[in-house]
N, C-alpha and C positions, 0 to 999 in steps of 0.2 A: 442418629445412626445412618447409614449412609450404605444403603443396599445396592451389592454387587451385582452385574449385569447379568449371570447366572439365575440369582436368584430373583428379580424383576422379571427373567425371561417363564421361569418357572410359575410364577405367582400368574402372569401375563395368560397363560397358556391355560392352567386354571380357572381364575375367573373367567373366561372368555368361555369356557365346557361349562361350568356350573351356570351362568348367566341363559348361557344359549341352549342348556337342557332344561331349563325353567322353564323358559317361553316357547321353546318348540314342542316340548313334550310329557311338563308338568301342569297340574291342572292347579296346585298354588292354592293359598291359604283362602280361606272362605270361596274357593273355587272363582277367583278375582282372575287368573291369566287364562282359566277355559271360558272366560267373558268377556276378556279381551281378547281372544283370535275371536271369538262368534262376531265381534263386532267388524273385525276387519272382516271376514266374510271370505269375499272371495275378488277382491282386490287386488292389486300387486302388493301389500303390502302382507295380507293374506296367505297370500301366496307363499312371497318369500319367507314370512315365519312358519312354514308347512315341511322345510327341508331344512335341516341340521346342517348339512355340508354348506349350503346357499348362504342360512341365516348367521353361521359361526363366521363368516367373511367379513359382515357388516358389525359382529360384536366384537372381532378381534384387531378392526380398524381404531379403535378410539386406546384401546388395550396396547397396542403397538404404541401409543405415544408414552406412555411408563416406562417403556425399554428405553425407547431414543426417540430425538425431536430431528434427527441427520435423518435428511427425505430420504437416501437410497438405504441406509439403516431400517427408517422407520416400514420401508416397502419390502424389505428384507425378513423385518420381526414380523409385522402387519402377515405375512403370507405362512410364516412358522408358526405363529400362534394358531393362525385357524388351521393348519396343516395339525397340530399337536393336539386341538382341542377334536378335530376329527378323530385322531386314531385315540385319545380317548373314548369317544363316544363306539368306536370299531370295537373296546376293551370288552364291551357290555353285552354282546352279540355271542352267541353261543354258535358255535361251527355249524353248518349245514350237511349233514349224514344224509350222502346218497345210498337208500336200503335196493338191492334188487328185485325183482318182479318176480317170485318162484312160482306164479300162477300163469304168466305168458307161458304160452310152448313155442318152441323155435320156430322164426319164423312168420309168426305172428305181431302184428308193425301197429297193432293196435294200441299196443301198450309200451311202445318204445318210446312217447314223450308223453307227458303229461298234461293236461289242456289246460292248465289253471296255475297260475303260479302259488308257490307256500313261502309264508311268510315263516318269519323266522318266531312261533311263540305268540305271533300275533304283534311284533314290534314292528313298524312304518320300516318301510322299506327305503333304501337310500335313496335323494333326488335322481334321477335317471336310469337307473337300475330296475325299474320293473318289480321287484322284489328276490331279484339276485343280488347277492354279497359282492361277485366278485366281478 
């Protein structure tokens, strides 16, 4: 059977989220992937599996060659897949509700930013983002 580019690009885009939510953010059977990041530590290689957006680039490289093996195709999928397997992992993220301060009085600038950023739920915050969404 002979899988249409559609559906290569779908599957692509898939494994490359479920692959790269295992190892960035699953802790995996007998707790075997939360002992493999300990081991990489704090390496580049460490590093790079610490951010979703980072590490989906390097899993959606090998993934792009199931779409196409045409270098400007395969640079074209290669960047769709980790773009698609991102805004899967965006899916998972519950909106960030800014509540008001009804305890500031006017005027009062002490309570106008917050000193600490909030995590969303307690889920990693995206590479570069500090712990803002957007």
């Amino acid at each position: 059977m002979e899988w249409s580019l559609d559906l290569r690009l779908v599957v692509a885009v898939l494994a490359t989220w479920r692959v790269t939510h295992l190892l960035v953010n699953e802790d995996g059977p007998a707790d075997i992937i939360v002992r493999f990041r300990t081991l990489l530590g704090e390496s580049l290689a460490g590093k790079l599996i610490d951010c979703f957006n980072c590490f989906s680039l390097w899993m959606a490289a090998p993934a792009a060659l199931f779409v196409s093996r045409r270098p400007l195709e395969w640079l074209a999928c290669w960047l769709a897949i980790s773009g698609g397997a991102c805004l899967l992992e965006r899916l998972g993220y519950k909106p960030v509700i800014i509540q008001s301060d009804s305890g500031a009085s006017e005027g009062d600038v002490a309570h106008v930013l917050r000193s600490e950023a909030i995590s969303n739920e307690g889920k990693p915050a995206l590479c570069g983002t500090k712990g803002q969404l957007d």
